[in-house]
LUMNU-798642 format. One line per 2 residues: number of its first residue (from 1); their letters; for each residue x, y, z of N, C-alpha, C, CB. Coordinates in nm, 2 decimals, decimal comma. Glycine has a CB too. Layout:
// LUMNU-798642
NUM = A = X:Y:Z:X:Y:Z:X:Y:Z:X:Y:Z; ...
// end
This chain:
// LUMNU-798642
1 = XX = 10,41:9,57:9,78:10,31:9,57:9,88:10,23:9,70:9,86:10,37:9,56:10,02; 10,08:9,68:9,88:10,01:9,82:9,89:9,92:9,78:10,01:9,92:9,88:9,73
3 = XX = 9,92:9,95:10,06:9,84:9,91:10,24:9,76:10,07:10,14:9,97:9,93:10,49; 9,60:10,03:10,18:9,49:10,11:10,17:9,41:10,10:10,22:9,45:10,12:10,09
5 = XX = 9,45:10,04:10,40:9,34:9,96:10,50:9,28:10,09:10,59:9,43:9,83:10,62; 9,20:10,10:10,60:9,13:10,21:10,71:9,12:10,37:10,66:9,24:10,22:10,85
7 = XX = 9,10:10,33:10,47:9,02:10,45:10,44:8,95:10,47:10,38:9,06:10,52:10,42; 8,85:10,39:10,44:8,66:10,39:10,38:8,62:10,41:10,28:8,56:10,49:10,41
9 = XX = 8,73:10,35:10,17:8,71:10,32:10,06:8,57:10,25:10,03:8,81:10,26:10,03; 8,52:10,25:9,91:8,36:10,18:9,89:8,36:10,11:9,79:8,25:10,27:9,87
11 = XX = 8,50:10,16:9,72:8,48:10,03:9,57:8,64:10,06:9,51:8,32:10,10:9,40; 8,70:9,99:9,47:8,85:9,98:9,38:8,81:10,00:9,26:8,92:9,83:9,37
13 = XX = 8,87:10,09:9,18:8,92:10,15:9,05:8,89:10,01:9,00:9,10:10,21:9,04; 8,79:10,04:8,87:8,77:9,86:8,80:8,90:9,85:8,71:8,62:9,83:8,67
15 = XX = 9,01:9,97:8,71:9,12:9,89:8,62:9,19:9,83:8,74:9,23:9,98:8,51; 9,22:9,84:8,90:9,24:9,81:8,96:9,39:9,68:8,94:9,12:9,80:9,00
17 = XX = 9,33:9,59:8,90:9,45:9,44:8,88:9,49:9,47:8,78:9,40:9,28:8,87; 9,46:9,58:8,66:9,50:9,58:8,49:9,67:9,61:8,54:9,39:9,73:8,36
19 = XX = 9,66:9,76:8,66:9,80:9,82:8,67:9,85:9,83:8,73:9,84:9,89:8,66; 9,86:9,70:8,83:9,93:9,62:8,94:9,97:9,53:8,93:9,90:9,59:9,03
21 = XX = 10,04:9,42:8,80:10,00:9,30:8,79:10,12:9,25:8,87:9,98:9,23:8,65; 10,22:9,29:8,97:10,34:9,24:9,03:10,37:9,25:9,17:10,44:9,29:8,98
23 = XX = 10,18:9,32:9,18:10,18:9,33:9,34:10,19:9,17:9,43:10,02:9,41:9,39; 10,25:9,17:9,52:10,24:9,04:9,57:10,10:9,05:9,70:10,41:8,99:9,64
25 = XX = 10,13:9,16:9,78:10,06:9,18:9,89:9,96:9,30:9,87:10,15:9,20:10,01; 9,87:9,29:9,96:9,75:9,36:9,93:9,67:9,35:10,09:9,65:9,29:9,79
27 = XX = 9,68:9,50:10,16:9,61:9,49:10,25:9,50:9,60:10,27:9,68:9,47:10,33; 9,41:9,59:10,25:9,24:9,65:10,19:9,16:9,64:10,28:9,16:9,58:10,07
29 = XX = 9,21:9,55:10,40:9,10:9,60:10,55:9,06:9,72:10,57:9,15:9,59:10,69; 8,97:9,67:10,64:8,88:9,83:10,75:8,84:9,90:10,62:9,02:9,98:10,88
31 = XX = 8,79:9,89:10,57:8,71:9,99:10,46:8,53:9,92:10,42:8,82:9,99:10,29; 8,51:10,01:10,31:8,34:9,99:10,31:8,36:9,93:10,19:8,22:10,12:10,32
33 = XX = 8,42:9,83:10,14:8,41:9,78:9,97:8,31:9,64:9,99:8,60:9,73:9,89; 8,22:9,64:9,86:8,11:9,57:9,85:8,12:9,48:9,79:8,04:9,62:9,81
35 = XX = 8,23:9,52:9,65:8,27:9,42:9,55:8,41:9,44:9,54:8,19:9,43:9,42; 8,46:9,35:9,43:8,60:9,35:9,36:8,57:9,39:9,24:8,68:9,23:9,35
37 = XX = 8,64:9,45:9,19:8,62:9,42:8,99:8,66:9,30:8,92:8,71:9,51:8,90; 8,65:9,30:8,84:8,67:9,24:8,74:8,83:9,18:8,78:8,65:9,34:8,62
39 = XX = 8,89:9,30:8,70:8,99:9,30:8,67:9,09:9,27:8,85:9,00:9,43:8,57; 9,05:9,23:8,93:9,12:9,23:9,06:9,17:9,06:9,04:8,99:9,27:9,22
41 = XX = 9,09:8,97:8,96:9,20:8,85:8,92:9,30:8,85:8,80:9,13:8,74:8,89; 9,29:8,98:8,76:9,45:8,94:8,66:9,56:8,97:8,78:9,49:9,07:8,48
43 = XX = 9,59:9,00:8,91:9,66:9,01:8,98:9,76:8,87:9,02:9,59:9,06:9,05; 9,77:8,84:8,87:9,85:8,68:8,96:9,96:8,66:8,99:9,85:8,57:8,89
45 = XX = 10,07:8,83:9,07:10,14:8,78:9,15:10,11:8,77:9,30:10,22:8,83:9,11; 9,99:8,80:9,32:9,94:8,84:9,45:9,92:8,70:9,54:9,80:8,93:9,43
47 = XX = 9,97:8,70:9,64:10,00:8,55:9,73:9,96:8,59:9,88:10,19:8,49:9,72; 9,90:8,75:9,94:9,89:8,78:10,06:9,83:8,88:10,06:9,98:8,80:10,13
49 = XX = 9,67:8,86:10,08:9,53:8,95:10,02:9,49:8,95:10,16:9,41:8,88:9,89; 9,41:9,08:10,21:9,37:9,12:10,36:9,28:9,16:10,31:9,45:9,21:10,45
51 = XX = 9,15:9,13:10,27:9,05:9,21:10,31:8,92:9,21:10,44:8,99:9,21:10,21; 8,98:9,17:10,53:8,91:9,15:10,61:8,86:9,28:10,69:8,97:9,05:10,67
53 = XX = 8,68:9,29:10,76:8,65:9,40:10,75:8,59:9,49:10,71:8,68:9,41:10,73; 8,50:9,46:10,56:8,47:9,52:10,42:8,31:9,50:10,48:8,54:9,42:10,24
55 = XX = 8,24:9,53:10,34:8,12:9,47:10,34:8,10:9,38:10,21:8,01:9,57:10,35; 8,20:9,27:10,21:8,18:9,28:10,05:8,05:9,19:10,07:8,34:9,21:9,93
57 = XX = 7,97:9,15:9,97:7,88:9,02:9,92:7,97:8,94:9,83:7,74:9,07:9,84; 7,98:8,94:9,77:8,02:8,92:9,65:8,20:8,95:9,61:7,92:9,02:9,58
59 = XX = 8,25:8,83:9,54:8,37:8,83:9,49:8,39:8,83:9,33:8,41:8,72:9,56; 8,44:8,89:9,27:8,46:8,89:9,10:8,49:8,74:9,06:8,61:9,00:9,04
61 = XX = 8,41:8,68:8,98:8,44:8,59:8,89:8,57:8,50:8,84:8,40:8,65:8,81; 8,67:8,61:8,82:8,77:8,63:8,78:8,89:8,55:8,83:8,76:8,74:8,78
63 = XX = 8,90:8,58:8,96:8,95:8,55:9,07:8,99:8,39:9,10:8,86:8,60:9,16; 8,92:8,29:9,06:8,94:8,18:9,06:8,83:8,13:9,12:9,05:8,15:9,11
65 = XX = 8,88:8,01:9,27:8,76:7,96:9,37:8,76:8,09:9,47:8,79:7,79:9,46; 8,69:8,11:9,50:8,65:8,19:9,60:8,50:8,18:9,70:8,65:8,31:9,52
67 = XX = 8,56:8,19:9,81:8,39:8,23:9,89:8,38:8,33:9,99:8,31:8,10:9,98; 8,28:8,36:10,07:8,29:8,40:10,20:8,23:8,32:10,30:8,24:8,53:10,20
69 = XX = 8,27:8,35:10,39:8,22:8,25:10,53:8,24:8,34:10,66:8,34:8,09:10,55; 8,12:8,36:10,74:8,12:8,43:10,80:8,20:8,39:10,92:8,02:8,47:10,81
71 = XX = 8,25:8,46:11,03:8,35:8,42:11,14:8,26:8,40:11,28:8,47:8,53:11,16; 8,35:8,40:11,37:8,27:8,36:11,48:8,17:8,52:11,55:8,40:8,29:11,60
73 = XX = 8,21:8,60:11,54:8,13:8,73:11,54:8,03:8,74:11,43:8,22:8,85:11,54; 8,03:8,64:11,36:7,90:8,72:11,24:7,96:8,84:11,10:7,77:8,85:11,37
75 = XX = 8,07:8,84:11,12:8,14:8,93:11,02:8,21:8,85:10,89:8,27:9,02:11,09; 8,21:8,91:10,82:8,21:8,88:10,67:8,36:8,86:10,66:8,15:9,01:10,56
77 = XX = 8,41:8,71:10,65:8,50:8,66:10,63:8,57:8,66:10,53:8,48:8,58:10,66; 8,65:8,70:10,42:8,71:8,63:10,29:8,83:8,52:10,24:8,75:8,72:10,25
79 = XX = 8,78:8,41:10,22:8,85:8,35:10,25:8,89:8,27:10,09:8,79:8,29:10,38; 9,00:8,29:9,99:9,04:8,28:9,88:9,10:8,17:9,83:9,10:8,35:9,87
81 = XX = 9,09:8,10:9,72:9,22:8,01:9,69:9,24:8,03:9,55:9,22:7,85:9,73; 9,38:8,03:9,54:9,45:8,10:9,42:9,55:7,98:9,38:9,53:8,27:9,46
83 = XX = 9,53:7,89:9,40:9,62:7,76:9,32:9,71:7,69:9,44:9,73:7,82:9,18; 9,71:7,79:9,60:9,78:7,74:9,70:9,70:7,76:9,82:9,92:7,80:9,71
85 = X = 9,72:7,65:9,91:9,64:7,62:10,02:9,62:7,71:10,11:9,68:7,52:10,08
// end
Protein backbone atom coordinates (compact mmCIF):
# COMPACT_ATOMS: atom_id res chain seq x y z
CA UNK A 1 0.00 0.00 0.00
CA UNK A 2 1.18 3.59 -0.73
CA UNK A 3 -0.86 6.72 0.74
CA UNK A 4 0.42 10.13 -1.00
CA UNK A 5 -3.14 11.72 -0.50
CA UNK A 6 -3.11 15.41 0.57
CA UNK A 7 0.21 16.54 -0.77
CA UNK A 8 -0.38 18.72 -3.80
CA UNK A 9 1.31 16.74 -5.78
CA UNK A 10 0.86 17.91 -9.64
CA UNK A 11 2.18 14.99 -11.56
CA UNK A 12 3.69 11.23 -10.71
CA UNK A 13 7.28 10.34 -11.56
CA UNK A 14 6.71 8.96 -15.34
CA UNK A 15 8.64 5.82 -14.10
CA UNK A 16 6.01 5.80 -11.56
CA UNK A 17 4.31 1.92 -12.36
CA UNK A 18 7.97 0.81 -13.89
CA UNK A 19 9.02 0.57 -9.74
CA UNK A 20 6.01 -0.55 -8.12
CA UNK A 21 4.81 -3.36 -9.99
CA UNK A 22 3.36 -5.28 -6.58
CA UNK A 23 1.66 -2.40 -5.26
CA UNK A 24 -1.84 -3.54 -4.69
CA UNK A 25 -3.36 -0.22 -3.26
CA UNK A 26 -2.86 3.26 -4.16
CA UNK A 27 -4.27 6.18 -2.47
CA UNK A 28 -3.41 9.61 -4.45
CA UNK A 29 -6.47 11.76 -3.36
CA UNK A 30 -6.56 15.41 -2.45
CA UNK A 31 -3.77 16.45 -4.70
CA UNK A 32 -3.43 18.64 -7.99
CA UNK A 33 -2.48 15.68 -10.65
CA UNK A 34 -3.66 16.31 -14.21
CA UNK A 35 -2.48 13.21 -15.74
CA UNK A 36 -1.07 9.61 -15.15
CA UNK A 37 1.94 8.39 -17.04
CA UNK A 38 2.44 6.11 -19.07
CA UNK A 39 3.88 3.77 -17.23
CA UNK A 40 0.97 3.94 -14.29
CA UNK A 41 -0.58 0.74 -16.30
CA UNK A 42 2.19 -1.63 -15.97
CA UNK A 43 0.91 -1.65 -12.28
CA UNK A 44 -0.93 -4.87 -12.68
CA UNK A 45 -1.01 -5.80 -9.18
CA UNK A 46 -2.98 -2.88 -8.25
CA UNK A 47 -6.82 -3.80 -7.41
CA UNK A 48 -7.62 -0.46 -4.97
CA UNK A 49 -6.75 2.97 -6.76
CA UNK A 50 -8.14 6.36 -4.93
CA UNK A 51 -7.74 9.13 -6.91
CA UNK A 52 -10.41 10.90 -6.20
CA UNK A 53 -10.02 14.74 -5.84
CA UNK A 54 -7.23 15.51 -8.54
CA UNK A 55 -7.72 17.58 -11.54
CA UNK A 56 -6.98 14.97 -13.77
CA UNK A 57 -8.49 15.33 -17.63
CA UNK A 58 -7.11 12.75 -18.92
CA UNK A 59 -6.15 9.01 -18.11
CA UNK A 60 -2.83 7.17 -19.70
CA UNK A 61 -3.65 4.91 -22.52
CA UNK A 62 -2.04 2.26 -20.92
CA UNK A 63 -4.23 1.55 -18.26
CA UNK A 64 -6.85 -0.47 -20.01
CA UNK A 65 -10.78 0.92 -20.20
CA UNK A 66 -10.87 3.85 -18.40
CA UNK A 67 -13.07 7.14 -18.12
CA UNK A 68 -14.08 9.99 -16.02
CA UNK A 69 -17.51 10.89 -15.01
CA UNK A 70 -18.25 13.69 -13.13
CA UNK A 71 -20.26 13.23 -9.61
CA UNK A 72 -23.10 14.72 -8.22
CA UNK A 73 -21.10 18.07 -7.14
CA UNK A 74 -19.52 18.58 -10.52
CA UNK A 75 -16.05 17.06 -9.44
CA UNK A 76 -13.95 14.95 -11.48
CA UNK A 77 -14.83 11.44 -10.80
CA UNK A 78 -12.34 8.39 -11.69
CA UNK A 79 -13.81 5.72 -12.32
CA UNK A 80 -11.50 2.44 -13.75
CA UNK A 81 -11.80 -1.05 -14.94
CA UNK A 82 -8.92 -3.27 -14.86
CA UNK A 83 -10.44 -6.78 -15.87
CA UNK A 84 -12.82 -6.71 -12.55
CA UNK A 85 -16.12 -5.07 -11.95
Amino acid sequence: MLRVSNNKLSALPDSFGDNLPALTTLYADCNDLTRLPESFGNLSALRDCHLQDNALVALCNSFGVQFLHPDEEGDRTVMMYNGKP
